[in-house]
Every structure is written in C-alpha cells, then in structure tokens.
N, C-alpha and C positions, 0 to 999 in steps of 0.2 A: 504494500500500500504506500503511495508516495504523503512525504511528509507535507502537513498543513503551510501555509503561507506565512501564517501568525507564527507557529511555531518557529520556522525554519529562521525568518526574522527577528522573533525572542532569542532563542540559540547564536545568533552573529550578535544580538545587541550584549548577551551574558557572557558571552566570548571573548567581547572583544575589549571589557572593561575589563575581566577577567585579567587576560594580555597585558593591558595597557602597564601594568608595573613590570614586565619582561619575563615574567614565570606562571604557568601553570600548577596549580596545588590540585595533588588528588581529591582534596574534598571537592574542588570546585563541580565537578559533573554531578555528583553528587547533589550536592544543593542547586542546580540547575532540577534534573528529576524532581527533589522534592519541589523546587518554585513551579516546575508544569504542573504536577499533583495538588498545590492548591489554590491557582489559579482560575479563577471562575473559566476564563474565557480557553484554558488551556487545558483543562482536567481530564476532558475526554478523549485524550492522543495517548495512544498504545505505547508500552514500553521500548519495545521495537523501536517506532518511530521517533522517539525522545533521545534515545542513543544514536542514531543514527542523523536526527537535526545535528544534537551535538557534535558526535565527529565531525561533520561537515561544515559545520559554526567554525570549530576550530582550525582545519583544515585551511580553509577560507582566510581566515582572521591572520594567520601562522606567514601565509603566503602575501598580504598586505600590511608589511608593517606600521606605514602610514595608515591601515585602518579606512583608506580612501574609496577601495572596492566594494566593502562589506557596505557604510554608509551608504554609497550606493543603490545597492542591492535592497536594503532596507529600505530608505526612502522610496524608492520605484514602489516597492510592493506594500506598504503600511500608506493607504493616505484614510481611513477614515479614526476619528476624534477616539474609538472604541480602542481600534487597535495602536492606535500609537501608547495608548493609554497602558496597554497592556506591555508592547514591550521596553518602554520604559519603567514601567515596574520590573521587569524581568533585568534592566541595567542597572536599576537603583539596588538588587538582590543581589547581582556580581560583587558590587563594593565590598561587601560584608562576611563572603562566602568563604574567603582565605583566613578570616577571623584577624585581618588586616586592616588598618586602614590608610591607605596611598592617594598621596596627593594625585597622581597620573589617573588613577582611575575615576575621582570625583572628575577632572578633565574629558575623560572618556565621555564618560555620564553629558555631561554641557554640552558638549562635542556632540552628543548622538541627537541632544533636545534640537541643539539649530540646524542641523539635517531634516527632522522631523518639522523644522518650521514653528518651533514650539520655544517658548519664552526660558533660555538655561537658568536664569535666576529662580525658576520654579524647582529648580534640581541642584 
C-alpha cells in the first residue's frame, strides 16, 4: 500500500529537524511511530507504512543537507490549513524526540513554518 501524502510529509518534516543538529538518535523513529499513533489526522497509517515514510523521510532528508529538497517536497504537497497543521506538529515532536534540545532544530522548525507560508514566530 503506498504511503499517505500527510504522512510521507510528516516523516520529511520529523526528519529533517531531527537532522538539523547532524545526528540521528535511535529513539528518534521511535517517537516518530508513536507521534503517527496519536495523531488524530495520522493514527490510521499501518505500521508498514510509518516505517517505510520514515526510511524514506530520512533517506531524503540525508541526501539534502540544505534541507532544500524535502521543503520542497513538503510545500508542493501540504497546502490545506489541516494539514500543515499537522505536520508541523509532527516538526514541533522532532525537537524533543532526542531528549535534546538544539538551537539548529528550533531553526528547522521556522525554516519548515515559512515554507509552509505560515507565520515562524508561531513556532
């Protein structure tokens, strides 16, 4: 089953704040799974396919280190008010996920709102 659009878009936005401090931590996927698990708009996406956004979030995210691609990517496919809503919760849950907190990733985070068209001071 191919992965949802929201999802795949949540996954590049937790990705790639994730990224933004230069390491990957194993919980991160982790607490990516649990943020689709209790996300309203995301709870109903198969295990499968939550692993599989992710690898590919990463994947993605790994090969842009400017980060220029994935925004992209996300912007094209996120334009209504619900879904931006959502994966930027899904960016704002990156921050926190390494039990870290990095100035680069709060940037991420800004960085993702004015892609999204959406005011960074709200983030």
């Amino acid at each position: 089953m191919a992965v949802s659009t929201l999802l795949d878009a949540a996954a590049r936005a937790f990705a790639m704040v994730s990224l933004s401090d230069g390491n990957l931590s194993p919980s991160e996927e982790h607490r990516f799974a649990r943020f689709v698990a209790s996300d309203a708009a995301l709870k109903s996406a198969k295990t499968a396919d939550v692993r599989a956004a992710w690898a590919q979030a990463v994947k993605d995210v790994k090969a842009s280190p400017s980060f220029g691609a994935p925004l992209i990517t996300i912007r094209t496919a996120v334009t209504s008010a619900g879904d931006k809503a959502t994966v930027m919760r899904a960016a704002q849950s990156a921050v926190v996920a390494d039990n870290k907190f990095e100035l680069q990733e709060n940037v991420a985070v800004r960085t993702l709102a004015e892609a999204l068209g959406l005011d960074p001071e709200e983030y």
